[in-house]
C-alpha positions in Angstrom: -79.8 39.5 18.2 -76.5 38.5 20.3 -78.1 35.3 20.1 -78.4 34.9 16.5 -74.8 36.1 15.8 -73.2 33.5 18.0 -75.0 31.1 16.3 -74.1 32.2 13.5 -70.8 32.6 14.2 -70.3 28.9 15.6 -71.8 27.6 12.1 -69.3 29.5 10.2 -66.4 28.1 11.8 -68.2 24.6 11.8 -68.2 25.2 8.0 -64.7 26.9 7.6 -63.1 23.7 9.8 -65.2 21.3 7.8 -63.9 22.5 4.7 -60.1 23.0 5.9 -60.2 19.6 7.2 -61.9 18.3 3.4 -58.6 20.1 1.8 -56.5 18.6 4.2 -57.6 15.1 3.8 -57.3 15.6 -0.2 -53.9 17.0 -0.3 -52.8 13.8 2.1 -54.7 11.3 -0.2 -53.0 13.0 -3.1 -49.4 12.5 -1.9 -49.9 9.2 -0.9 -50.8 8.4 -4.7 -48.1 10.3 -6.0 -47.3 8.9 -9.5 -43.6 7.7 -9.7 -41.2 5.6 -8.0 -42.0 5.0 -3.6 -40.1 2.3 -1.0 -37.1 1.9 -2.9 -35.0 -0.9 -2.2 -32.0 -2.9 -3.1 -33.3 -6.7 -4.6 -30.8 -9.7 -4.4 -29.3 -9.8 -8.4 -29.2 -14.3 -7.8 -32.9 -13.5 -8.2 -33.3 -12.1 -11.3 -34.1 -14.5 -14.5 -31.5 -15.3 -17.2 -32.2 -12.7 -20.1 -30.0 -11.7 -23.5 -30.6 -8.2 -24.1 -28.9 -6.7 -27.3 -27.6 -3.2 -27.3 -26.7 -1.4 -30.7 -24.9 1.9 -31.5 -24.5 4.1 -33.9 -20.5 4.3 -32.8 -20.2 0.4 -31.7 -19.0 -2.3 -34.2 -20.3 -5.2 -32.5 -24.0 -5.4 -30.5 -23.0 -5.7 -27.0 -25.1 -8.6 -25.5 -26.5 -7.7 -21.8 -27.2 -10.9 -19.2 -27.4 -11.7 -15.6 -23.9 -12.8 -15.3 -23.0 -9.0 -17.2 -25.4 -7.6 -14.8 -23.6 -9.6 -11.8 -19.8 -9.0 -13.5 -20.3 -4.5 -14.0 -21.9 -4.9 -10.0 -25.1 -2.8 -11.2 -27.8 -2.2 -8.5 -31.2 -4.3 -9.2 -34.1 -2.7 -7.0 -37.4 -3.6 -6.0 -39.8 -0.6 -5.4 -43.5 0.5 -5.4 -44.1 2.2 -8.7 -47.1 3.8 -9.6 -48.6 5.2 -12.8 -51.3 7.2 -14.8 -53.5 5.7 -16.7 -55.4 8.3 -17.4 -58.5 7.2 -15.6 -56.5 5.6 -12.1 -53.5 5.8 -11.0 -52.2 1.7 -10.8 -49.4 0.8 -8.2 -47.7 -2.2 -8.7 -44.4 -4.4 -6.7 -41.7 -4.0 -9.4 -37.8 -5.3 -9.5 -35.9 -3.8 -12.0 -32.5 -2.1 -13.0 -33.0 1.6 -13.9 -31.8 2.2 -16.8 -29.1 5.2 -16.5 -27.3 2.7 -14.3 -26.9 0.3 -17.1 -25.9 3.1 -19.6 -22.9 4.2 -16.8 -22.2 0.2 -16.2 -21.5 0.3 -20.4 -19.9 4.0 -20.7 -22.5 5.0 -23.5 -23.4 8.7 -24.3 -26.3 8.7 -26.3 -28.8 11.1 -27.4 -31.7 9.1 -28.5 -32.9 5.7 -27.5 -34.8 3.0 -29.2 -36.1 0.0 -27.5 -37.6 -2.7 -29.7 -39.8 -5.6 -28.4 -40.0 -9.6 -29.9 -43.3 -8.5 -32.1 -41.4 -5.2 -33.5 -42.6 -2.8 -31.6 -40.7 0.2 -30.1 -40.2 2.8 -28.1 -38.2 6.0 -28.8 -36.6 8.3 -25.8 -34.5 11.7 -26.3 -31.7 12.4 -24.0 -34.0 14.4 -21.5 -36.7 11.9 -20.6 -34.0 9.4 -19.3 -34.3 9.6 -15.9 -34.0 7.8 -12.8 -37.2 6.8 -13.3 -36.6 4.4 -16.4 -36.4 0.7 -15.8 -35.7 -1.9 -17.4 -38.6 -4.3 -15.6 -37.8 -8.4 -14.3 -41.4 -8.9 -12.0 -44.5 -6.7 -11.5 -46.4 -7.9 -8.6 -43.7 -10.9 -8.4 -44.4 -12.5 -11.6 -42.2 -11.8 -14.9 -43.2 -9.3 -17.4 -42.7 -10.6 -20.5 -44.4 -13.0 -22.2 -41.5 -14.1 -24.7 -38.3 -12.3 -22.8 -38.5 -11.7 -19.6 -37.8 -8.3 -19.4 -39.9 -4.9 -20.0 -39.4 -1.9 -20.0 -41.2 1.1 -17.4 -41.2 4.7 -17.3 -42.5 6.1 -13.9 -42.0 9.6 -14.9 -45.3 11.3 -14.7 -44.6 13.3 -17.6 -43.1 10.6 -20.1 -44.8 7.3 -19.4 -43.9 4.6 -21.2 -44.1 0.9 -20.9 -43.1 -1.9 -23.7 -42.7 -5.8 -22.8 -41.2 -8.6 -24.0 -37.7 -6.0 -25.5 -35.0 -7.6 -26.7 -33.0 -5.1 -28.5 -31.8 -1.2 -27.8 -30.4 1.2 -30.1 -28.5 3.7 -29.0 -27.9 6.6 -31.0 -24.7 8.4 -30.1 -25.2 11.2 -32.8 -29.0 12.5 -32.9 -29.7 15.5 -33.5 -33.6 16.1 -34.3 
């Protein structure tokens, strides 16, 4: 009988360290897929294509127009950074350089509440105030080669709540007044 509860014993804790070790290894895997931005890094601006990228506001007379030499001239940061997303079925990590896009709104003093990114074939994107994070980027390379298949610049979300992603943009509005 002492016999048969040893054994029984040792199995149990076999079982018990199987599983803790199974949890373990899943909560590891998990981190390391962690949706979102990983190995952030600052990218050499020389590097970056030419681009024209026209802001509008509800409270700005004139477009501004965004370019590499603005980008060089206001000193903004461009990065290049592992970013990974959900696609509902994987999660897909790519080599992205980009600006982030909060960076860009502080380089040009806007306040905004809403923002509205439009792409070449008319499509667009729509953020409120709170889903403007760190995050946000507008996008130059993924895996090395450009974005865009008409402009070359795109633009990502790597929140894992608000995930967004629209090429080829070549125009922003910025509304200063929103209220929805």
């Amino acid at each position: 009988m002492k016999k048969k509860t040893i054994i029984f014993g040792l199995i149990t804790m076999a079982i018990a360290l199987t599983i803790g070790l199974m949890v373990m290894a899943g909560i590891n895997n998990a981190s390391k897929h962690k949706v979102g931005i990983h190995n952030i890094r600052e990218y050499s601006i020389e590097n970056i294509p030419e681009f024209t990228l026209t802001m509008g506001s509800t409270n700005v007379e004139q477009p501004i127009m965004m370019t590499k030499e603005e980008v060089i001239d206001k000193k903004m940061k461009v990065y290049e950074f592992t970013g990974r997303i959900d696609n509902n079925w994987d999660i897909v990590e790519n080599e992205y350089v980009g600006i982030r896009l909060i960076d860009i709104l502080n380089a040009y003093d806007m306040e905004y509440e809403d923002i509205e990114f439009y792409e070449v074939e008319a499509y667009s994107v729509k953020f409120k105030k709170e889903e403007i994070d760190e995050n946000v980027f507008i996008i130059f390379f993924r895996d090395g080669a450009p974005l865009g298949e008409i402009e070359p610049i795109s633009l990502m979300s790597f929140n894992a709540k608000w995930s967004h992603s629209l090429a080829d943009i070549n125009y922003i509005y910025i509304d200063e007044n929103s209220k929805e």
